[in-house]
Gaussian input, Z-matrix of N, CA and C with variables (Angstrom, degrees):
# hf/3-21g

backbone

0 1
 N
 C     1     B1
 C     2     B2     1     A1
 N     3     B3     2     A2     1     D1
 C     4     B4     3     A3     2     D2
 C     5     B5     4     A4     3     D3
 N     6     B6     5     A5     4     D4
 C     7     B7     6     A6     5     D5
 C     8     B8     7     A7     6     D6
 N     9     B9     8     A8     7     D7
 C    10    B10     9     A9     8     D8
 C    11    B11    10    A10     9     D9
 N    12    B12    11    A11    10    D10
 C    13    B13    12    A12    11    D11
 C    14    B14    13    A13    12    D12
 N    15    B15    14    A14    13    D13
 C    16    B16    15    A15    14    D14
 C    17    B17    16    A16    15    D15
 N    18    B18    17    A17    16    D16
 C    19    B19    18    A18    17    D17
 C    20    B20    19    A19    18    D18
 N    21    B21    20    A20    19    D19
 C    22    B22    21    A21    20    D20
 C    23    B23    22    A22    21    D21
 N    24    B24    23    A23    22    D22
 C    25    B25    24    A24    23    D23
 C    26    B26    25    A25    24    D24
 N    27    B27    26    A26    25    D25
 C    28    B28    27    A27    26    D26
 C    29    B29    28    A28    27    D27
 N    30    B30    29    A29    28    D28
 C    31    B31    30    A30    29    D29
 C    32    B32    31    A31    30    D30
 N    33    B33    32    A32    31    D31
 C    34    B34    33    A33    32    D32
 C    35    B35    34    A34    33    D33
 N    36    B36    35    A35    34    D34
 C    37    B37    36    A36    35    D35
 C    38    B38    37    A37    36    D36
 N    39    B39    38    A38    37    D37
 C    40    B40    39    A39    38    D38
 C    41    B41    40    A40    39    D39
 N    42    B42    41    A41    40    D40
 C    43    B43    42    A42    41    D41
 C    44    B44    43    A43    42    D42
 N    45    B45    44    A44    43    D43
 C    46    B46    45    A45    44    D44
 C    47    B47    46    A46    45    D45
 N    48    B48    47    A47    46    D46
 C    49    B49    48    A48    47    D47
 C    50    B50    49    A49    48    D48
 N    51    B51    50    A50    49    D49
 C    52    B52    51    A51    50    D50
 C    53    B53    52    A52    51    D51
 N    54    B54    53    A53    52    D52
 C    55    B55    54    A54    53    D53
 C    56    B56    55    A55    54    D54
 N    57    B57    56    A56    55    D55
 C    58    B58    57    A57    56    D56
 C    59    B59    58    A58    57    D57
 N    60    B60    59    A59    58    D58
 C    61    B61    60    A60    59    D59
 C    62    B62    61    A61    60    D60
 N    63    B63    62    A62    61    D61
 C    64    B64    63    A63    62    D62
 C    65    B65    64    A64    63    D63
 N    66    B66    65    A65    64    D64
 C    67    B67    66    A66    65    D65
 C    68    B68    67    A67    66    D66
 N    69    B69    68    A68    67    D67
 C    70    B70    69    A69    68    D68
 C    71    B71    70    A70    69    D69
 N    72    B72    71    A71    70    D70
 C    73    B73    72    A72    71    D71
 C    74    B74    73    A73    72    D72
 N    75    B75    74    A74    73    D73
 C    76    B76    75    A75    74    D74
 C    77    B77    76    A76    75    D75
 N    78    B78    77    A77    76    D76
 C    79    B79    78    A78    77    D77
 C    80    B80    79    A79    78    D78
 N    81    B81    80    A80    79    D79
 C    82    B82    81    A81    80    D80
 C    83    B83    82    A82    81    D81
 N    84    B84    83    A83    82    D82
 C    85    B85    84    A84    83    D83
 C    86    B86    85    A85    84    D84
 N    87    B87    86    A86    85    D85
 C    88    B88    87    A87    86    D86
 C    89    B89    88    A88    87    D87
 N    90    B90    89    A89    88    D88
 C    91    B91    90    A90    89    D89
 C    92    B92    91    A91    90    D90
 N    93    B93    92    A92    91    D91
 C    94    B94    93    A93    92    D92
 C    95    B95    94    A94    93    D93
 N    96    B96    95    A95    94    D94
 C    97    B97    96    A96    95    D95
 C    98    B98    97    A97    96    D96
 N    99    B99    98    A98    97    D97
 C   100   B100    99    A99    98    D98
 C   101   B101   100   A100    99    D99
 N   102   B102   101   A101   100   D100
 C   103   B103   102   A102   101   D101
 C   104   B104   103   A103   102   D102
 N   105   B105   104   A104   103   D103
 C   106   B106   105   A105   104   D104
 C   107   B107   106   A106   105   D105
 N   108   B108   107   A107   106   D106
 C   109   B109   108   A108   107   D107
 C   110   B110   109   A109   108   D108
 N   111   B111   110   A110   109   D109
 C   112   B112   111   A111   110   D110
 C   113   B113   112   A112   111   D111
 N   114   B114   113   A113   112   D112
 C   115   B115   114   A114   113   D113
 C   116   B116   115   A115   114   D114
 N   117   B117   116   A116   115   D115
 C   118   B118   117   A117   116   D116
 C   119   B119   118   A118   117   D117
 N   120   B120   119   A119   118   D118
 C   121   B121   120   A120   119   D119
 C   122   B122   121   A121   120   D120
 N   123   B123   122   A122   121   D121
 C   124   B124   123   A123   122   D122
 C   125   B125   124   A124   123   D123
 N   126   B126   125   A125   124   D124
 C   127   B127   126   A126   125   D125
 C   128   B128   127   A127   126   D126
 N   129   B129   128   A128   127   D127
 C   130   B130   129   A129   128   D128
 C   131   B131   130   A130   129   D129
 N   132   B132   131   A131   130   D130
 C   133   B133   132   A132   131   D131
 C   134   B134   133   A133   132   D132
 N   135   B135   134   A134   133   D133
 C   136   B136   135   A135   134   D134
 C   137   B137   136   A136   135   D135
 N   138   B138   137   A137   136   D136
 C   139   B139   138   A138   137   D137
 C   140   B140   139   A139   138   D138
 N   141   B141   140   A140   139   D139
 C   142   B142   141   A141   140   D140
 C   143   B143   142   A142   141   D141
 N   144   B144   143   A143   142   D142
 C   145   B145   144   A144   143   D143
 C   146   B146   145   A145   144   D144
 N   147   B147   146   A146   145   D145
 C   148   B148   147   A147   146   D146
 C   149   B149   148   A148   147   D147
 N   150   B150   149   A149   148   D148
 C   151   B151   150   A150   149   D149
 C   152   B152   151   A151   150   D150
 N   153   B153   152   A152   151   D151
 C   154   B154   153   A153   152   D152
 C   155   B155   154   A154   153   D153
 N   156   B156   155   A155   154   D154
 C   157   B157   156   A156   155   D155
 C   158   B158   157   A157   156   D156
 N   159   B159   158   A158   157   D157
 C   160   B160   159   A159   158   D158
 C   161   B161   160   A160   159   D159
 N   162   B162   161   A161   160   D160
 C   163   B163   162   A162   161   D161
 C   164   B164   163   A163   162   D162
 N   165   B165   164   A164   163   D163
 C   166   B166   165   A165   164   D164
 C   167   B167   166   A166   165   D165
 N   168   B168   167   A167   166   D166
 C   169   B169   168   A168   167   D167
 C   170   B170   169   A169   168   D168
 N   171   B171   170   A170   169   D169
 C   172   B172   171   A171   170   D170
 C   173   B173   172   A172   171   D171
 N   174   B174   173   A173   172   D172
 C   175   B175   174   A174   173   D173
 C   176   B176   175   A175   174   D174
 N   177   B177   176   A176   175   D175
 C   178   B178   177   A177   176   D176
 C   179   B179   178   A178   177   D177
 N   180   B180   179   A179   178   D178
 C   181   B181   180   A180   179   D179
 C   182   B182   181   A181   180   D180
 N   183   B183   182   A182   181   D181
 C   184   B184   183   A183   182   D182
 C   185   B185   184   A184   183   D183
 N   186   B186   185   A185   184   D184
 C   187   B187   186   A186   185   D185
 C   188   B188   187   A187   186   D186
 N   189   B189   188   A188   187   D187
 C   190   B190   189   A189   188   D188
 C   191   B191   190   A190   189   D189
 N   192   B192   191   A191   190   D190
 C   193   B193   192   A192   191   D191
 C   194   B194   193   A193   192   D192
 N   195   B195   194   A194   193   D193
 C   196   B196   195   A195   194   D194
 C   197   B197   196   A196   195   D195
 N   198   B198   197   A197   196   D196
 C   199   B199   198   A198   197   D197
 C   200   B200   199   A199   198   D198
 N   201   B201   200   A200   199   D199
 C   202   B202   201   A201   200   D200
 C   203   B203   202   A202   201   D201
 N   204   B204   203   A203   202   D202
 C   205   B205   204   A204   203   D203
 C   206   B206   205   A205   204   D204
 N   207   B207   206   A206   205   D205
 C   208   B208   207   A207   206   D206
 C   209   B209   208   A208   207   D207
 N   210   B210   209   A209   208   D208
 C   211   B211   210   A210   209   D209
 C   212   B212   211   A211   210   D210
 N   213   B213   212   A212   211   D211
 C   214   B214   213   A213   212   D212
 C   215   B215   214   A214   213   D213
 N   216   B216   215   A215   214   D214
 C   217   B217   216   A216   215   D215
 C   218   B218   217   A217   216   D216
 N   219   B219   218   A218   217   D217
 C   220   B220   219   A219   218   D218
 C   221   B221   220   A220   219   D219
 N   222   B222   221   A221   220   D220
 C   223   B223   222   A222   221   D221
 C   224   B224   223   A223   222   D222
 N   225   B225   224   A224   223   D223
 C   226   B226   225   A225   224   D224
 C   227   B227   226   A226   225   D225
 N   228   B228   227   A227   226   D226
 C   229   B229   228   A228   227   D227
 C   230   B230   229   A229   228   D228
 N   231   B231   230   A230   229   D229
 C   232   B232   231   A231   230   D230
 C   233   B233   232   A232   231   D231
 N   234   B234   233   A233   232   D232
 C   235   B235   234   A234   233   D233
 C   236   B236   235   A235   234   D234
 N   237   B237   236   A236   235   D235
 C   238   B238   237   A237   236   D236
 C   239   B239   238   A238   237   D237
 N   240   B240   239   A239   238   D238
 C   241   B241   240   A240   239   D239
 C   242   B242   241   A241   240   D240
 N   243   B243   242   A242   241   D241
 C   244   B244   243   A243   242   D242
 C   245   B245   244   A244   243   D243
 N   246   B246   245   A245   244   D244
 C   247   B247   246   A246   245   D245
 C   248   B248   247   A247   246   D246
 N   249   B249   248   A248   247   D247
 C   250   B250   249   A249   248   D248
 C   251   B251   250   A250   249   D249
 N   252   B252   251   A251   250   D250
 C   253   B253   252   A252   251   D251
 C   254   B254   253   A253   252   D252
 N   255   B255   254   A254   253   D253
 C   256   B256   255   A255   254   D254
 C   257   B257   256   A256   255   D255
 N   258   B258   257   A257   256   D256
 C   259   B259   258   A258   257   D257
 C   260   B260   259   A259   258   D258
 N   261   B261   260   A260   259   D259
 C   262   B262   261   A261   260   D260
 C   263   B263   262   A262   261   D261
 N   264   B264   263   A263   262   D262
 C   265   B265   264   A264   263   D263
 C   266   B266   265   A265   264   D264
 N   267   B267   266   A266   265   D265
 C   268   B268   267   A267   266   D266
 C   269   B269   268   A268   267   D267
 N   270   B270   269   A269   268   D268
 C   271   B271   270   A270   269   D269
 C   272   B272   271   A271   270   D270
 N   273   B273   272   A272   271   D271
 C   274   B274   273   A273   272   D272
 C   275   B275   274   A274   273   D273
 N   276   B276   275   A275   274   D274
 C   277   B277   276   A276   275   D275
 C   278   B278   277   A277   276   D276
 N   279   B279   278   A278   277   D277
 C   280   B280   279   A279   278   D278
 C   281   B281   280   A280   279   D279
 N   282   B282   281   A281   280   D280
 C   283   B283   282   A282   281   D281
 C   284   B284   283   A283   282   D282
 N   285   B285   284   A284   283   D283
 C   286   B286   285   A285   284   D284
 C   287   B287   286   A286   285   D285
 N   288   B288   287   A287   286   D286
 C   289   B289   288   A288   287   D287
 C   290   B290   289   A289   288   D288
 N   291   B291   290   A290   289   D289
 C   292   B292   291   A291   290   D290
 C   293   B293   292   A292   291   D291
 N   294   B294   293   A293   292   D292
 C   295   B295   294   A294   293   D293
 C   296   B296   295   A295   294   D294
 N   297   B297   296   A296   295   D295
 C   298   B298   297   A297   296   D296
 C   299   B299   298   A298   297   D297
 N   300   B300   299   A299   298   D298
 C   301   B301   300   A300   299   D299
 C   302   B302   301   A301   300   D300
 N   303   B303   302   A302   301   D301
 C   304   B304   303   A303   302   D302
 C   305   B305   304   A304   303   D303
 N   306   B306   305   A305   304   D304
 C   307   B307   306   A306   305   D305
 C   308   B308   307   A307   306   D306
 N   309   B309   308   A308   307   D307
 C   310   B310   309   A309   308   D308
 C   311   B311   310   A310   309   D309
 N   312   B312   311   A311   310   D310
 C   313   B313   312   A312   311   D311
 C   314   B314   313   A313   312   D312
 N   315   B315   314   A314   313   D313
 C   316   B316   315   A315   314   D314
 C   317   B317   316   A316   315   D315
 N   318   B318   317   A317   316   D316
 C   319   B319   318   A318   317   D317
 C   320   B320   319   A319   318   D318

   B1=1.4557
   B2=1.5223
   B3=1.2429
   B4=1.3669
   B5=1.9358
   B6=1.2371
   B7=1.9944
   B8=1.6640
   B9=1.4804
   B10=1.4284
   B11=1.8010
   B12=1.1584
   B13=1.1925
   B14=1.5311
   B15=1.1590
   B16=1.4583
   B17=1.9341
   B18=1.3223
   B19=0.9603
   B20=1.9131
   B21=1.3136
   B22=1.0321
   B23=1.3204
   B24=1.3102
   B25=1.3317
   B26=1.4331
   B27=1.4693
   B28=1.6064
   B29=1.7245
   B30=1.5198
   B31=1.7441
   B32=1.3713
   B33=1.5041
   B34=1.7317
   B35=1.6891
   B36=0.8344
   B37=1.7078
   B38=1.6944
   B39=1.2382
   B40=2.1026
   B41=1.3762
   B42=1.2405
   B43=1.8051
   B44=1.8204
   B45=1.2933
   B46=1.5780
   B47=0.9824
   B48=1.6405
   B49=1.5388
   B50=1.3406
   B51=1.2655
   B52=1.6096
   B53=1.2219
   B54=1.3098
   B55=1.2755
   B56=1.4803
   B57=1.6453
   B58=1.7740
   B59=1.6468
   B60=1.0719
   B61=1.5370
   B62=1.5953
   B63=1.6649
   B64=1.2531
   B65=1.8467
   B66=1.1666
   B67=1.5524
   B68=1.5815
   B69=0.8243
   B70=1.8784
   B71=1.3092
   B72=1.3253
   B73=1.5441
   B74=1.6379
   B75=1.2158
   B76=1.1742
   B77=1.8803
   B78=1.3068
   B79=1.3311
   B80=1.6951
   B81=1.5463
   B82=1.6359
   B83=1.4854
   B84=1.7588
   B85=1.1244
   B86=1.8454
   B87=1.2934
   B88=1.2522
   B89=1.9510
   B90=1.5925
   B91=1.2768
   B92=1.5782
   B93=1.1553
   B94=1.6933
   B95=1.5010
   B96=1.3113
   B97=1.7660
   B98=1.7800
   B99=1.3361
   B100=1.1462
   B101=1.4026
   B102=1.0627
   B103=1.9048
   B104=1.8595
   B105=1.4254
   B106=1.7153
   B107=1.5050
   B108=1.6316
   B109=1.0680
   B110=1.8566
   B111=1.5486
   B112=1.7543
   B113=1.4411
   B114=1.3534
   B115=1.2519
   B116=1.6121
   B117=1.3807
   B118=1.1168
   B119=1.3708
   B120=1.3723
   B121=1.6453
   B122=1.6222
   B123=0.8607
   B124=1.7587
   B125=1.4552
   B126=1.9342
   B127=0.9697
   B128=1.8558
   B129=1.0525
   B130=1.9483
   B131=1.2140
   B132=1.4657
   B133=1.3164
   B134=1.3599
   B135=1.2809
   B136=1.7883
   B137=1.4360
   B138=1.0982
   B139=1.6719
   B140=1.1687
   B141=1.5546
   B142=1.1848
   B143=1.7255
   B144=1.3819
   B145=1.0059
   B146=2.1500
   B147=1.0389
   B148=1.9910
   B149=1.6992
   B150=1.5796
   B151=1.4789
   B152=1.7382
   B153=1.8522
   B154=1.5272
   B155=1.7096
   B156=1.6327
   B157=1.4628
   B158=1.5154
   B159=1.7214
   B160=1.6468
   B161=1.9570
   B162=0.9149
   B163=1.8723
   B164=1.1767
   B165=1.8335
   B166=1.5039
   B167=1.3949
   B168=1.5902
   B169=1.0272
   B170=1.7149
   B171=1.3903
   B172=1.8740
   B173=1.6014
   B174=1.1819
   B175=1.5920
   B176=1.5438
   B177=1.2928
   B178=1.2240
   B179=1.7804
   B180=1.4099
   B181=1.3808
   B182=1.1775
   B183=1.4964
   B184=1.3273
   B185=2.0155
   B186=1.4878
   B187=1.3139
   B188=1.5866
   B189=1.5610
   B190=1.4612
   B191=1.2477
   B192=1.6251
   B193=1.4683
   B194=1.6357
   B195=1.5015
   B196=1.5662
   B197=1.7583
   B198=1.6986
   B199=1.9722
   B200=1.5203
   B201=1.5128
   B202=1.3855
   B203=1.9964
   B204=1.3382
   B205=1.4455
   B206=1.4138
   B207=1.1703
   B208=1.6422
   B209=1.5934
   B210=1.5619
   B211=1.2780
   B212=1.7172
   B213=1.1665
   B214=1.9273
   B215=1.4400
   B216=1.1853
   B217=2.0426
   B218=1.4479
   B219=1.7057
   B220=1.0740
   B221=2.2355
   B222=2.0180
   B223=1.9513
   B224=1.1660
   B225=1.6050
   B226=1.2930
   B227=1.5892
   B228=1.4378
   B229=1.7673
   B230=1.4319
   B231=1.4007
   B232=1.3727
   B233=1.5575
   B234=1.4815
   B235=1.4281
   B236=1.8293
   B237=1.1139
   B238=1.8967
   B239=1.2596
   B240=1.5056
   B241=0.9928
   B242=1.7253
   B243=0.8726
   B244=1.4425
   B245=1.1345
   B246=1.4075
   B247=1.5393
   B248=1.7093
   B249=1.2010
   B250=1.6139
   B251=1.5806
   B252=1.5808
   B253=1.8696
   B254=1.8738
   B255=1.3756
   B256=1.4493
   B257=0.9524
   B258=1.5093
   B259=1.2491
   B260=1.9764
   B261=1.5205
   B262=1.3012
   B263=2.2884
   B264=1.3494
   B265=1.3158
   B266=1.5626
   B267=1.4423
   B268=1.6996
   B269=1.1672
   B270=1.3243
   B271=1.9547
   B272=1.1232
   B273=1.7196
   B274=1.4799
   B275=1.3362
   B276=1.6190
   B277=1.4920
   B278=1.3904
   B279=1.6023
   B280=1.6337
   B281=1.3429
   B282=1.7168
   B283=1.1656
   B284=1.5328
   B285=1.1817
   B286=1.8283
   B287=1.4654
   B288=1.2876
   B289=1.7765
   B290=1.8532
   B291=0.8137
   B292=1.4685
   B293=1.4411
   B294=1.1703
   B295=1.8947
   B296=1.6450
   B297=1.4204
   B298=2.0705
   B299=1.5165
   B300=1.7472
   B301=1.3063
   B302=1.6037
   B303=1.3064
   B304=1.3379
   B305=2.2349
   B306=1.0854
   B307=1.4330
   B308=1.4076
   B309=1.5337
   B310=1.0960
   B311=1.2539
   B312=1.9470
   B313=1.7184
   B314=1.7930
   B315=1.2064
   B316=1.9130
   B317=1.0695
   B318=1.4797
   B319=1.9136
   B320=1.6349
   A1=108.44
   A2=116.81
   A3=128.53
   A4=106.05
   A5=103.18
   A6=120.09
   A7=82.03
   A8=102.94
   A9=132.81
   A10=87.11
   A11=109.76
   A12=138.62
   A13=115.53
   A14=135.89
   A15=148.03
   A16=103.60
   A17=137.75
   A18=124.20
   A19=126.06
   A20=136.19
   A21=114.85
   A22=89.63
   A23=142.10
   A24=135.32
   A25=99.98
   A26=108.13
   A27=120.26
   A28=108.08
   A29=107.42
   A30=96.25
   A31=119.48
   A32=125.33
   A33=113.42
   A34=92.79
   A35=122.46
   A36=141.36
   A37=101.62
   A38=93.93
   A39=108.24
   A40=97.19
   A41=108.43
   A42=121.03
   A43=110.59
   A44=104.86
   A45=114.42
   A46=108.68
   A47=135.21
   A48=119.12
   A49=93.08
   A50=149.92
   A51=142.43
   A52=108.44
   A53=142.11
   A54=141.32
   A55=123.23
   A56=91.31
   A57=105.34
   A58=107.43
   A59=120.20
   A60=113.78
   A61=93.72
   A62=101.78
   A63=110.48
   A64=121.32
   A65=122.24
   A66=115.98
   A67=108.57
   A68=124.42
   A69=112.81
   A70=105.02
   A71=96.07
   A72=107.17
   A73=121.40
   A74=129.31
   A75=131.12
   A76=112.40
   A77=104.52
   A78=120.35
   A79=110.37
   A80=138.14
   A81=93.94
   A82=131.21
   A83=110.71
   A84=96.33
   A85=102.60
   A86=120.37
   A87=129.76
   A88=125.92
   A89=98.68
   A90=124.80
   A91=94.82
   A92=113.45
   A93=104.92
   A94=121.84
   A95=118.72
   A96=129.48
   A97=86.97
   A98=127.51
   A99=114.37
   A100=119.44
   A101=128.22
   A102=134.72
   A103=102.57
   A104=96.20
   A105=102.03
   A106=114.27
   A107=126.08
   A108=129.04
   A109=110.14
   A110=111.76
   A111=101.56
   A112=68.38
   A113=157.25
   A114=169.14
   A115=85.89
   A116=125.45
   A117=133.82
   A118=99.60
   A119=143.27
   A120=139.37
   A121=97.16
   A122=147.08
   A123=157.39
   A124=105.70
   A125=107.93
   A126=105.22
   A127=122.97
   A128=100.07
   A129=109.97
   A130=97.89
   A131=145.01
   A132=114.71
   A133=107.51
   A134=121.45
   A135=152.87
   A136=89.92
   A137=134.29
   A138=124.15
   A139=110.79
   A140=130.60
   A141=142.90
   A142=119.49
   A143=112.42
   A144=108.96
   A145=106.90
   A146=93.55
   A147=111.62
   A148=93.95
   A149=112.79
   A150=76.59
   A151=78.94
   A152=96.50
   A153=107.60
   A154=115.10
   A155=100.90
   A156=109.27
   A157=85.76
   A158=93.17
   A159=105.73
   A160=95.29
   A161=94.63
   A162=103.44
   A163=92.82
   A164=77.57
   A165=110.60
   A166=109.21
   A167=147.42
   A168=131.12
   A169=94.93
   A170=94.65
   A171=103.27
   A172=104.36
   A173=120.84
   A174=107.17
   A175=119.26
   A176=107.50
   A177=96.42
   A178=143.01
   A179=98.54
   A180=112.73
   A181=130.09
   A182=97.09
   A183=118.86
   A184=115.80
   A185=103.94
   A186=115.12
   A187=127.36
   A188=101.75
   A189=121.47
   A190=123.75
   A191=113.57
   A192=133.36
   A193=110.56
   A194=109.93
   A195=125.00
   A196=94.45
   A197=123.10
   A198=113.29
   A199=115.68
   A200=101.94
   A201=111.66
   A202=102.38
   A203=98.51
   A204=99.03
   A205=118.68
   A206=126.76
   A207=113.36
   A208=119.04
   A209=103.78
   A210=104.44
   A211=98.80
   A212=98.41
   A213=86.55
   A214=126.28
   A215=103.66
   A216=100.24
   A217=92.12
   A218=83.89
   A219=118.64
   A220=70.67
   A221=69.10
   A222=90.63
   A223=94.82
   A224=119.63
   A225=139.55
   A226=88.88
   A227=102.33
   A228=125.91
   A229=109.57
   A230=156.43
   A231=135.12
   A232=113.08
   A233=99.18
   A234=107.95
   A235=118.85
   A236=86.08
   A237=98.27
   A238=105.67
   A239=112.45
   A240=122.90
   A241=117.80
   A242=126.08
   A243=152.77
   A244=121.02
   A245=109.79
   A246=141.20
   A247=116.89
   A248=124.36
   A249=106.12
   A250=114.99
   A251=88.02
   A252=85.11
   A253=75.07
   A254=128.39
   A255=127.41
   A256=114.35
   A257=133.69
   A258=146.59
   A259=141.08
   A260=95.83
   A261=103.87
   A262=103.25
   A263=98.48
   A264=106.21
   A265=103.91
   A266=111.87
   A267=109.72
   A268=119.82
   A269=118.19
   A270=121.36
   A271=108.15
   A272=106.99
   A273=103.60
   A274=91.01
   A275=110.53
   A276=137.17
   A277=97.19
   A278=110.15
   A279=124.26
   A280=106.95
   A281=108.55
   A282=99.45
   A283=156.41
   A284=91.70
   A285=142.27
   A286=78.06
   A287=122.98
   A288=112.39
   A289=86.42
   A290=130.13
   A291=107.53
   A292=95.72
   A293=109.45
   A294=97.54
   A295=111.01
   A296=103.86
   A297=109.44
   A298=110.02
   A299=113.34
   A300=118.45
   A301=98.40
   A302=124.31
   A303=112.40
   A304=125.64
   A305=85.60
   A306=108.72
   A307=103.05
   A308=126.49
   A309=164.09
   A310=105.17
   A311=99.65
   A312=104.59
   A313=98.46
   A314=109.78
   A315=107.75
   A316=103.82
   A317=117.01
   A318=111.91
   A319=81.74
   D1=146.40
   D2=-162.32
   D3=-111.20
   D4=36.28
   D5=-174.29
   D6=-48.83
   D7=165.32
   D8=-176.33
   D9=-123.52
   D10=125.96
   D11=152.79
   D12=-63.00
   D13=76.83
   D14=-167.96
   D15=-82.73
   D16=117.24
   D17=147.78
   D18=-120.58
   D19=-152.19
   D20=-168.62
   D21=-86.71
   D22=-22.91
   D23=-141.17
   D24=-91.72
   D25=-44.88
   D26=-169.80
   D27=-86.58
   D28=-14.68
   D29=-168.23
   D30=-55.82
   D31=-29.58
   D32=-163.37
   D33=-81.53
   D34=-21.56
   D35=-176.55
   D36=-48.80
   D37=-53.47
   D38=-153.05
   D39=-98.94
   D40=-44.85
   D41=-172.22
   D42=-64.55
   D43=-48.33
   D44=176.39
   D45=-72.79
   D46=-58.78
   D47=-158.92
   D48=-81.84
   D49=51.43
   D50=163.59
   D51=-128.09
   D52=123.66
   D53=147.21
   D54=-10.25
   D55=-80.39
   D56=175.56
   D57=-115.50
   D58=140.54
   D59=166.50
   D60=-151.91
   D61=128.80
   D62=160.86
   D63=-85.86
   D64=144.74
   D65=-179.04
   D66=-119.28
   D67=105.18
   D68=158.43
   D69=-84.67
   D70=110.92
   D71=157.72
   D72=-79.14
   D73=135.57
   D74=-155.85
   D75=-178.53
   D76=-158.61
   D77=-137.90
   D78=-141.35
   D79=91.24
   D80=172.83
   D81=-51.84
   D82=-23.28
   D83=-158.49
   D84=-96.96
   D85=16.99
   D86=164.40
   D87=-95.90
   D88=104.30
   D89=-156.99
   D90=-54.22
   D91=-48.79
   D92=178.63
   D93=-47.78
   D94=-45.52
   D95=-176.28
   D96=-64.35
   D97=-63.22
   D98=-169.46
   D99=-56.20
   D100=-53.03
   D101=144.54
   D102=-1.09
   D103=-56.80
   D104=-163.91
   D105=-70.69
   D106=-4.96
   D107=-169.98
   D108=-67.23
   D109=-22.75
   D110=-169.84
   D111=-81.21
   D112=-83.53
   D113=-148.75
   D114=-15.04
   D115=-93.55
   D116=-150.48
   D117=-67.88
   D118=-36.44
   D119=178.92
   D120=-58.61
   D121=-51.07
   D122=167.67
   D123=-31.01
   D124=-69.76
   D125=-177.95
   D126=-60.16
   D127=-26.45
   D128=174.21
   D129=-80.85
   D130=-28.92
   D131=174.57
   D132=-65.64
   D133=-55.56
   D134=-162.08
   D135=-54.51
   D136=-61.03
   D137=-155.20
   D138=-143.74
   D139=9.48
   D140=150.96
   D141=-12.99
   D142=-38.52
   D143=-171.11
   D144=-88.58
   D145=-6.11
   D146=-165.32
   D147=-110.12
   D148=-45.54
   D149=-166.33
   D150=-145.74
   D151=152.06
   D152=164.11
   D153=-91.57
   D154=156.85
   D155=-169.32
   D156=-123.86
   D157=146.24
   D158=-171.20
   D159=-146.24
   D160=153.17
   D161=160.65
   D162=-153.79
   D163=146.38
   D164=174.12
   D165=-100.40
   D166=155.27
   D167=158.78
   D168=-96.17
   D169=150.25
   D170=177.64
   D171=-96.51
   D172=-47.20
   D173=154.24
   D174=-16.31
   D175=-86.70
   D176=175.36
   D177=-78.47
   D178=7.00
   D179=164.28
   D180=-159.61
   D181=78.99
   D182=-163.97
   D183=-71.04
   D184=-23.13
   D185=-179.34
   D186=-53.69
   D187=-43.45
   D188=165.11
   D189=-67.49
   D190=-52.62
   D191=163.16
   D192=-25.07
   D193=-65.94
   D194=-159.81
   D195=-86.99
   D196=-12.14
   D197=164.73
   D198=-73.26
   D199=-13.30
   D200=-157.73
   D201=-106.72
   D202=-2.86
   D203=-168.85
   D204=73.52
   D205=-1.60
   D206=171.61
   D207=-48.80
   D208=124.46
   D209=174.59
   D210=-110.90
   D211=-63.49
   D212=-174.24
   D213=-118.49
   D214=179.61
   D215=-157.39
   D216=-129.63
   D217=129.94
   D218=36.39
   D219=-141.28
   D220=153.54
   D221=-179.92
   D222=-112.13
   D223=150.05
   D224=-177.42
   D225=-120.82
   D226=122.28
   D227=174.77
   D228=-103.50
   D229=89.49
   D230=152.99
   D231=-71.51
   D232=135.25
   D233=174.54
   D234=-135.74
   D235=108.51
   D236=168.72
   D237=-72.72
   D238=139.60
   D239=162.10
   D240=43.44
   D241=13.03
   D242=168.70
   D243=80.23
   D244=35.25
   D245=150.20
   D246=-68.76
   D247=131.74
   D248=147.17
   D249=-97.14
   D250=147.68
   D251=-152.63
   D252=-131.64
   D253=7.42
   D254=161.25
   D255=-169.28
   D256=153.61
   D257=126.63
   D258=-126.82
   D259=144.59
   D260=-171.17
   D261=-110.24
   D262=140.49
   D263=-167.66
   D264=-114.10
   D265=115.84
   D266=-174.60
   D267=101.74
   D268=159.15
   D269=173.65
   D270=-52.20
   D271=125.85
   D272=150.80
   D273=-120.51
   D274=167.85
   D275=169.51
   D276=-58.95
   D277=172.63
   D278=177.16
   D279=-60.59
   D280=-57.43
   D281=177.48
   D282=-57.90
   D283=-27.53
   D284=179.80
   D285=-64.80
   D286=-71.36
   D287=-151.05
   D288=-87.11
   D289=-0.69
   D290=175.71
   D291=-95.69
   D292=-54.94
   D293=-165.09
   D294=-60.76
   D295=-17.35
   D296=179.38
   D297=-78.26
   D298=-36.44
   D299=178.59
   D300=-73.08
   D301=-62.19
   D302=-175.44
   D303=-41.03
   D304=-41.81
   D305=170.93
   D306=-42.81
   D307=-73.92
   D308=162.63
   D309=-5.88
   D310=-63.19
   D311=-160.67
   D312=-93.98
   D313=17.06
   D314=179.57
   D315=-113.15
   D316=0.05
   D317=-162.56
   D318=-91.20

């Protein structure tokens, strides 16, 4: 999987020049975000070409995390145009986050 490494320094950077970019914000040492990894390889096969996938770890950048309201991990952020125009809080299945992201990118 080809994830974007999101931190506070680089986010207006990665987040703006992209159309769509999904973010899980998350945790290594939080078993659920790791759970989400076939999740997000799916979604880069599936729409790879429409939208980039990035995580942030909140450990290490907690500053952005807490502008954005993240409370728990792992949160799924979509952002147009460097808007967030959704978010989902907690594990979802592959499908679950594909058919919610797809949803997402037709609204």
């Amino acid at each position: 999987m080809a994830a974007i490494s999101i931190t506070d320094h680089n986010w207006t950077q990665l987040v703006n020049e992209r159309e769509a970019v999904l973010v899980e914000f998350g945790s290594p040492h939080c078993g659920p975000c790791r759970a989400a990894e076939p999740a997000l390889e799916l979604l880069d096969r599936e729409l790879g070409d429409r939208l980039a996938i990035a995580k942030m770890n909140v450990d290490d950048n907690p500053a952005l995390a807490g502008q954005l309201g993240i409370m728990g991990m792992p949160t799924f952020v979509l952002f147009r145009r460097g808007e967030p125009v959704n978010k989902a809080v907690g594990f979802r299945s592959q499908h679950e986050l594909l058919g919610t992201v797809r949803g997402w990118m037709n609204a």
